[in-house]
C-alpha positions as CSV (number, residue, x, y, z in Angstrom):
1,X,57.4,95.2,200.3
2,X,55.8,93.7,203.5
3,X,53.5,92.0,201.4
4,X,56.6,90.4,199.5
5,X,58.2,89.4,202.7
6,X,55.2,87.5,204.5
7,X,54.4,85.8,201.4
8,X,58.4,84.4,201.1
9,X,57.8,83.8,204.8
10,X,54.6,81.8,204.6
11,X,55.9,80.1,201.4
12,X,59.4,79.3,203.3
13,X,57.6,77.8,206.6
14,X,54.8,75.6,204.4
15,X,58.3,74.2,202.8
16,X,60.0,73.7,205.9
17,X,56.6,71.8,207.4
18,X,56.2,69.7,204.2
19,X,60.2,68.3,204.2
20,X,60.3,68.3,208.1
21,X,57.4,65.9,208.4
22,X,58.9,63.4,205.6
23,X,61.8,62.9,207.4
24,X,60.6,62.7,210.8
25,X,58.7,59.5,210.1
26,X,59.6,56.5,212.1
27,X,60.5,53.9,209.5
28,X,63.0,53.7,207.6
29,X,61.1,52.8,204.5
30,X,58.6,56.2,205.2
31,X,61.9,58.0,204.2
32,X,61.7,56.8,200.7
33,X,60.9,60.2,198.7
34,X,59.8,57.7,195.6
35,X,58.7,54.2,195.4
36,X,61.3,51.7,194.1
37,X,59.8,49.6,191.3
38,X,62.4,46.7,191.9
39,X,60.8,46.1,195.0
40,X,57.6,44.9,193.1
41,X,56.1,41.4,193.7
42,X,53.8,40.7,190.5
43,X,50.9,39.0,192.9
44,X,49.3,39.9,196.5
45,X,52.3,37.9,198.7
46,X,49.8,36.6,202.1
47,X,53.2,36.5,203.6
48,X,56.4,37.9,203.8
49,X,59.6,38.5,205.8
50,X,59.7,40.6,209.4
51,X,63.3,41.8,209.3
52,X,65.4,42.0,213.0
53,X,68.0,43.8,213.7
54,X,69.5,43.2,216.8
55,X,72.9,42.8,219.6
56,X,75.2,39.8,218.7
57,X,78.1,40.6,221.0
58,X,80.7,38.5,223.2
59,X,77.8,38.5,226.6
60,X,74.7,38.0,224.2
61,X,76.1,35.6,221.3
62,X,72.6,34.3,220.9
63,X,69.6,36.6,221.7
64,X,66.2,35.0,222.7
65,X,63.0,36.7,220.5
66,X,59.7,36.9,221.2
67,X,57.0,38.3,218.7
68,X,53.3,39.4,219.6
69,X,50.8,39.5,217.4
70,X,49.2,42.9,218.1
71,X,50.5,44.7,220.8
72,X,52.7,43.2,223.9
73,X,50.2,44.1,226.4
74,X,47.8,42.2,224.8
75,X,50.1,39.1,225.3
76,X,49.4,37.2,222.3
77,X,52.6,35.0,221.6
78,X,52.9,34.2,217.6
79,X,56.7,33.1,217.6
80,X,59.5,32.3,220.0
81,X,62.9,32.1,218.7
82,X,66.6,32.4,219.5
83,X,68.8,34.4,216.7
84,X,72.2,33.9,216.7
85,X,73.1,36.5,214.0
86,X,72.1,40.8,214.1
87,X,69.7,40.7,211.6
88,X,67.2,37.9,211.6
89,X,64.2,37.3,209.3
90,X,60.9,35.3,210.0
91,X,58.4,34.7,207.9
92,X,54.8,36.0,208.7
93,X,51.4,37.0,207.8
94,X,50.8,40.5,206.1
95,X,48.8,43.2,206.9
96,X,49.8,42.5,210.8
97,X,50.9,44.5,213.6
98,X,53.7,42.5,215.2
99,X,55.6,43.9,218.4
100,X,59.1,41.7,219.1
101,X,61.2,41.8,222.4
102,X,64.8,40.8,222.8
103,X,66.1,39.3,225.8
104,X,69.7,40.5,226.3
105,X,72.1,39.8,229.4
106,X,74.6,42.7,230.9
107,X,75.9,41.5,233.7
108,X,73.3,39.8,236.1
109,X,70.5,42.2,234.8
110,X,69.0,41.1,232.3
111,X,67.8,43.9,229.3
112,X,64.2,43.7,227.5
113,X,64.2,45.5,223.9
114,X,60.5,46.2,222.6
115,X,59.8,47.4,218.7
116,X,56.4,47.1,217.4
117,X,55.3,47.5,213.5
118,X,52.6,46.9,210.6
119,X,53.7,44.8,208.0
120,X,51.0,45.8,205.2
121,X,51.0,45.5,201.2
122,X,51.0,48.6,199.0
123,X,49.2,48.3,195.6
124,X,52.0,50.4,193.5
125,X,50.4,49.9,190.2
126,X,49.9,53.2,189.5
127,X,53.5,54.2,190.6
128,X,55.3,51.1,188.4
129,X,52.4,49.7,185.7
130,X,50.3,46.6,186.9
131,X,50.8,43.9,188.7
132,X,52.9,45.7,191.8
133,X,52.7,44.9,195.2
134,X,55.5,46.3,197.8
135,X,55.9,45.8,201.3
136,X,56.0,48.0,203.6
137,X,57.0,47.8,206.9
138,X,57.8,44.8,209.3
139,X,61.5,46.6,209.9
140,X,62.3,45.9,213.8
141,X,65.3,47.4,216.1
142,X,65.6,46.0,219.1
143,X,69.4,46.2,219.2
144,X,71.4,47.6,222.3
145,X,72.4,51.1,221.7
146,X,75.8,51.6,221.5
């Protein structure tokens, strides 16, 4: 009987780690349980879309971005730009790291969002038959919190 009970116990807590650590991932995309074939590109893209999700409000109707190749600290500008929308695209190398800040305004403070990501290519060929490439990555939220 104790025997039966650890085992359900051991069995129940490996489950609990192994769903746990699936959703606890940072991106969005390292939520997906399965890959989605429509998704595919049918050759190696060298570029592709960062996507930007950000605060378009009355104070900030246009937000002033900055992306970093690599990290900010390292202060390698790649791209300065001013989005006027909340989600805004720009196209860039793959297999990056990329870190964007927002410049918003609240008053006469001014607010600094940072998000950093690796925009990489997954060979999915064995997932969805040959030739699939998928991104991954390259997601940012630097938008205010609400």
């Amino acid at each position: 009987m104790f025997r039966k009970k650890l085992h359900t116990r051991l069995l129940a807590a490996a489950l609990l780690v192994l769903v746990s650590g699936k959703f606890t991932a940072c991106e969005p995309e390292d939520w997906m349980l399965s890959i989605d074939c429509g998704d595919c590109y049918g050759y190696a893209p060298d570029s592709a879309n960062l996507i930007i999700n950000l605060t378009i409000n009355a104070e900030n109707d246009s937000v002033p971005l900055t992306f970093y190749r690599g990290d900010y600290e390292e202060g390698m500008i790649d791209w300065q730009d001013t989005a006027t929308t909340e989600e805004f695209y720009l196209y860039s190398k793959m297999n990056s790291n990329y870190t964007v800040r927002a410049t918003y305004r609240s008053g006469d403070k001014i607010i600094e969002a940072f998000d950093a990501d690796n925009m990489e290519l997954y060979n999915a060929n064995a997932e969805c038959g040959s030739p699939c490439y998928i991104v991954k990555g390259g997601i940012f939220d630097v938008a205010l919190p609400e």
